[in-house]
Residue, then its C-alpha position, 0 to 999 in steps of 0.5 A: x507478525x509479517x503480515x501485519x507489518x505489511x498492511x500496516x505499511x500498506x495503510x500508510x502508504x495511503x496516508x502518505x500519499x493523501x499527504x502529498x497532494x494536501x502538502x501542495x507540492x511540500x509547500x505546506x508545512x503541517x501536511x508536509x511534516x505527516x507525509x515524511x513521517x509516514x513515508x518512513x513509517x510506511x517503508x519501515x514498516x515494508x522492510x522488516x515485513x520483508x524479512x520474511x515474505x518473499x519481495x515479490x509478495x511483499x511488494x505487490x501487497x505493498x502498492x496493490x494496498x496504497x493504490x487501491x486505498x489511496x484510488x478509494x480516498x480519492x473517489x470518497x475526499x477528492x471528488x475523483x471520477x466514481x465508474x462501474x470499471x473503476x470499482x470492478x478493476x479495483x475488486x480485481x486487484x484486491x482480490x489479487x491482493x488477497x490471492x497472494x496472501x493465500x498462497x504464500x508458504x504454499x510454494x517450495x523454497x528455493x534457497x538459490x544462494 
């Protein structure tokens, strides 16, 4: 369930900030009103995920998950730049994303407390 967590915390972490730039610097109210609400879905969501994934997992999935997604929303609903190195720098980080997940629980624990 950690995992799911995790991307679900991800997800929202692109809907929070497609809501940041649609509330125009908090000035409108209803867009405003979403990203809060999903600001702390989203890090509600990534602390209990955390529970269990290592932090430097669950972090990197965590942004790696909102910078791709928000960069996609971006190029498909804000006429941002479309380029060949953007989509191939954007395959690379989800395919570091999904190295990560790969290997979690391969590694030894190290209980150092």
């Amino acid at each position: 369930m950690a995992w799911f967590y995790l991307i679900l915390a991800g997800l929202s972490e692109i809907v929070w900030a497609f809501g940041l730039k649609e509330s125009h610097g908090f000035t409108m109210l209803g867009w405003s009103l979403l990203t809060v609400f999903f600001l702390i879905i989203s890090f509600g969501l990534f602390s209990v995920s955390m529970k269990t994934i290592p932090i430097g997992t669950a972090y990197a999935v965590f942004t790696g998950i909102g910078a791709a997604g928000t960069a996609i929303i971006g190029m498909l609903f804000l006429s941002e730049g479309v380029s060949f190195w953007k989509i191939i720098s954007l395959l690379v980080l989800l395919t570091g994303i999904i190295g990560l997940k790969l290997v979690d629980g391969s590694e030894p624990e190290k209980d150092g407390r």
